[in-house]
C-alpha positions as CSV (number, residue, x, y, z in Angstrom):
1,X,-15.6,-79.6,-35.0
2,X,-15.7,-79.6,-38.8
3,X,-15.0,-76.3,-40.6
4,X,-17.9,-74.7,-43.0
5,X,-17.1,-75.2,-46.4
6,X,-17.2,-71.4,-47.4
7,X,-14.3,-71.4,-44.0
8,X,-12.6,-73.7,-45.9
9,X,-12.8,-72.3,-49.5
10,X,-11.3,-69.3,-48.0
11,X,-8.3,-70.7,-46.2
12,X,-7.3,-72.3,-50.0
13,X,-7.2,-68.8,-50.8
14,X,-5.7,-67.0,-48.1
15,X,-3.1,-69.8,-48.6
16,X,-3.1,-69.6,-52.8
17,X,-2.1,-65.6,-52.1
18,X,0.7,-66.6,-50.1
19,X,2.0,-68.9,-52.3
20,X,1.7,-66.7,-55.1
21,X,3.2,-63.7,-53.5
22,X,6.2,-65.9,-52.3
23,X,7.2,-67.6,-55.5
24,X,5.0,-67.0,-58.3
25,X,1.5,-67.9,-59.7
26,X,3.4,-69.8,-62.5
27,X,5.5,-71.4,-59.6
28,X,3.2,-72.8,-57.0
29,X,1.4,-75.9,-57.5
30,X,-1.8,-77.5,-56.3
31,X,0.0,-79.9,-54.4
32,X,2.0,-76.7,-52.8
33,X,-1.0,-75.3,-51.8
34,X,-2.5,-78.8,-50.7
35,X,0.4,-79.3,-48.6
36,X,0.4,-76.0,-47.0
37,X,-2.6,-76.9,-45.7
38,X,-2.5,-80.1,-44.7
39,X,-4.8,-81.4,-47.0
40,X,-4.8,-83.8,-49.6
41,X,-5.2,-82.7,-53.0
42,X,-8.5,-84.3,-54.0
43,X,-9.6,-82.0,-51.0
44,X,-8.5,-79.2,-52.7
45,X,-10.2,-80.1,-55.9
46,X,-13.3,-80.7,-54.0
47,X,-13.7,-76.5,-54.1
48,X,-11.3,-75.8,-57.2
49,X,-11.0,-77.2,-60.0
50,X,-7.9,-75.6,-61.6
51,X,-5.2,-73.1,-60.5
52,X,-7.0,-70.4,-62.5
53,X,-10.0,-71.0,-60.9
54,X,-8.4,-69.9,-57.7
55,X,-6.8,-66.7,-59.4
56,X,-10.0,-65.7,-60.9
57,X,-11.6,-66.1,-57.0
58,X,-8.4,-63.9,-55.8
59,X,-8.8,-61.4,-58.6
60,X,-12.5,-61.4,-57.5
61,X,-11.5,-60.4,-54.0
62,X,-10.4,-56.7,-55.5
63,X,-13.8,-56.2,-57.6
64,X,-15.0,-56.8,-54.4
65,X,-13.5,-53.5,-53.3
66,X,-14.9,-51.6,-56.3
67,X,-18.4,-53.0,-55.5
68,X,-18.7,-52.3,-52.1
69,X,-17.5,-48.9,-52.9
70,X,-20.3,-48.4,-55.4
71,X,-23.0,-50.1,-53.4
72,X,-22.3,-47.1,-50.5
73,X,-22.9,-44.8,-53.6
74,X,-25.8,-46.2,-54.5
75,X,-27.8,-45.7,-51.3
76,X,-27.3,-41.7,-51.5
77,X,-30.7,-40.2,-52.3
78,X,-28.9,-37.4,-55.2
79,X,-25.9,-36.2,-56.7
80,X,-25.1,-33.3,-53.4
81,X,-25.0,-36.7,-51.4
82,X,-23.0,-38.2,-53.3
83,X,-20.3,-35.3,-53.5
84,X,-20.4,-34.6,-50.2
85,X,-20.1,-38.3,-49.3
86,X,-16.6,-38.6,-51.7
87,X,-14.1,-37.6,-49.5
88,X,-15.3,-39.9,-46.4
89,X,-15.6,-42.9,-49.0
90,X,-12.2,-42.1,-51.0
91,X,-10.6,-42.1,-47.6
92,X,-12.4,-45.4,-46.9
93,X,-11.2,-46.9,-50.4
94,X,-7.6,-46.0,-49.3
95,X,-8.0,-47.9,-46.2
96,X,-9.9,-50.6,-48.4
97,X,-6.8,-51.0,-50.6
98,X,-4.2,-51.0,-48.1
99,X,-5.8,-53.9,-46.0
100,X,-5.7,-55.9,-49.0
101,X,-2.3,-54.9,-50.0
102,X,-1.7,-58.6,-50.3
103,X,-4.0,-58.9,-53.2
104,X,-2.3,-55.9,-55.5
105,X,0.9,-57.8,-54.4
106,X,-0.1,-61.1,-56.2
107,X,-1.5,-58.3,-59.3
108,X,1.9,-56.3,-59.4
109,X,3.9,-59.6,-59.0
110,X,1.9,-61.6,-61.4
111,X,1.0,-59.5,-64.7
112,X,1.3,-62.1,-66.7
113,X,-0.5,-65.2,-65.1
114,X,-3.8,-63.1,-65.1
115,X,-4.0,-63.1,-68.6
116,X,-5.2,-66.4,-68.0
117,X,-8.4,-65.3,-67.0
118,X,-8.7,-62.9,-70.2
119,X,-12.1,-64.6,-72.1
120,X,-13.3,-65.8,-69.2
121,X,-17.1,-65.3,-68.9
122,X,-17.4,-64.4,-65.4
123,X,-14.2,-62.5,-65.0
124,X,-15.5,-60.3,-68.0
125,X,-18.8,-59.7,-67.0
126,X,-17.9,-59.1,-63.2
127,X,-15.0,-56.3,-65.3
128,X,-18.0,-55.2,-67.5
129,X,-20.7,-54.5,-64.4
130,X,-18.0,-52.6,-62.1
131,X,-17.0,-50.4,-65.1
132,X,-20.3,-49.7,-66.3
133,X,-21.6,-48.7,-62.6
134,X,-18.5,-46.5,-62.3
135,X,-19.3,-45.3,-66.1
136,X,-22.9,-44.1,-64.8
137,X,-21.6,-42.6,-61.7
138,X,-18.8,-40.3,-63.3
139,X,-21.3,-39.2,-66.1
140,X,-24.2,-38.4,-63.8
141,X,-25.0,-35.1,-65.7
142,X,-27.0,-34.0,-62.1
143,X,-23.2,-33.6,-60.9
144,X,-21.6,-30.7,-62.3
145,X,-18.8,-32.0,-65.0
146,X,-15.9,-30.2,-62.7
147,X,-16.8,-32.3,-59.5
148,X,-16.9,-35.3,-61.4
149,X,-13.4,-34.9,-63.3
150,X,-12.3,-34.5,-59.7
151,X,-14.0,-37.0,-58.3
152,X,-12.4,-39.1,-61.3
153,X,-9.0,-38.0,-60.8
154,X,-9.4,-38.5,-56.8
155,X,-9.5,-41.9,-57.7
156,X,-6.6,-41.7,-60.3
157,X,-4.6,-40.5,-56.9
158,X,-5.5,-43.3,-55.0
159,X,-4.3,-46.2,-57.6
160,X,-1.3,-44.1,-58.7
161,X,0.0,-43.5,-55.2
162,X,-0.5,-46.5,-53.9
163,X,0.7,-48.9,-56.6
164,X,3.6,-46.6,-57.3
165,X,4.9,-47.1,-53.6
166,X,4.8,-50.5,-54.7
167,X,7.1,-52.7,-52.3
168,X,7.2,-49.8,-49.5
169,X,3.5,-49.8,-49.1
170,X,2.4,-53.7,-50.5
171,X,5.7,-55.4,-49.5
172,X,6.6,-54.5,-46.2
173,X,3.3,-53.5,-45.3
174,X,4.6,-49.8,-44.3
175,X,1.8,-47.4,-44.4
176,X,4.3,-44.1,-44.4
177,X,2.7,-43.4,-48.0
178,X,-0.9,-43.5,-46.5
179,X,-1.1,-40.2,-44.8
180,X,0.2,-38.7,-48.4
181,X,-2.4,-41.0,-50.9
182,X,-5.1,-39.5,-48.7
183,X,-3.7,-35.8,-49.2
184,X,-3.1,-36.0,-52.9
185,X,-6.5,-37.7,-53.2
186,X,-8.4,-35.0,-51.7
187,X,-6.4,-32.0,-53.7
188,X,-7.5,-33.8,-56.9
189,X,-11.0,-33.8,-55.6
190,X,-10.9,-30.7,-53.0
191,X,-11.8,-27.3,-55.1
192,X,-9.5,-24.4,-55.7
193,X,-9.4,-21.1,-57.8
194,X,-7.8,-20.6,-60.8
């Protein structure tokens, strides 16, 4: 039975990340990743052109994160909703980021290979839409300026705690540091008296 071609697409992928995290963006090869799967690699250049075009589709995979994220948001009917929805969602965007600890991986690991996609038009306007929805989220003047610097800083826990456990969290997939991202996430957004 023959594989869909978006089943297929995905499997270069899945595949691409493992090289990537293994030995390097800079280091694997089409014909690595062709081989891997057991294909040859005109098949592989049926679906992708370049390497970069595969990085940009990995790279993708995070806004994906951010998106869904936002698109949760945007079915709340008004700004109480939407504060009272923060800590379920932040807890869900922890849990979001931690099942695709694979992907930071290849980010933390590759720095310098993405600035291949720097200029690229879809890469920039996929960066432009995420920050502008966050943008218009975080300045909703409806919600009160101190719940939205904690909202904003709730967030700031989340990338911080998580990318700083770096290999113990993204390497060997321990998620020790989770029960603690969650906590400092929530103080940042939680209130509390002067």
């Amino acid at each position: 039975m023959a594989r869909p071609r978006g089943a297929t697409r995905e499997r270069i992928l899945d595949v691409a990340l493992e090289l990537f995290n293994e030995q390097g963006y800079d280091k694997t090869s089409l014909r690595q990743i062709a081989d891997r799967l057991g294909v040859t690699k005109a098949a592989l250049y049926y679906h992708f052109e370049r390497k970069e075009d595969i990085l940009l589709e990995l790279h993708l995979r995070l806004h994906e994160i951010g998106r869904n994220l936002l698109d949760q948001f945007d079915l709340l009917e008004d700004e109480g909703a939407i504060v009272a929805a923060w800590p379920r969602l932040l807890d869900q965007f922890v849990d979001d980021m931690v099942a695709n600890r694979e992907l930071f991986l290849m980010h933390e690991r590759n720095q310098n290979a993405l600035m291949v996609l720097e200029g690229n038009e879809r890469h920039e306007s996929e960066n432009e839409d995420l920050e502008q929805r966050f943008r218009r989220l975080m300045s909703n003047p409806e919600i009160p300026l101190e719940q939205r610097v904690r909202m904003t800083c709730s967030v700031g826990a989340v990338f911080i705690g998580l990318m700083s456990a770096g290999a113990s969290i993204f390497g060997e997939a321990s998620d020790e540091v989770v029960p603690f991202v969650r906590k400092a996430a929530r103080a940042a957004f939680s209130s509390s008296e002067d």
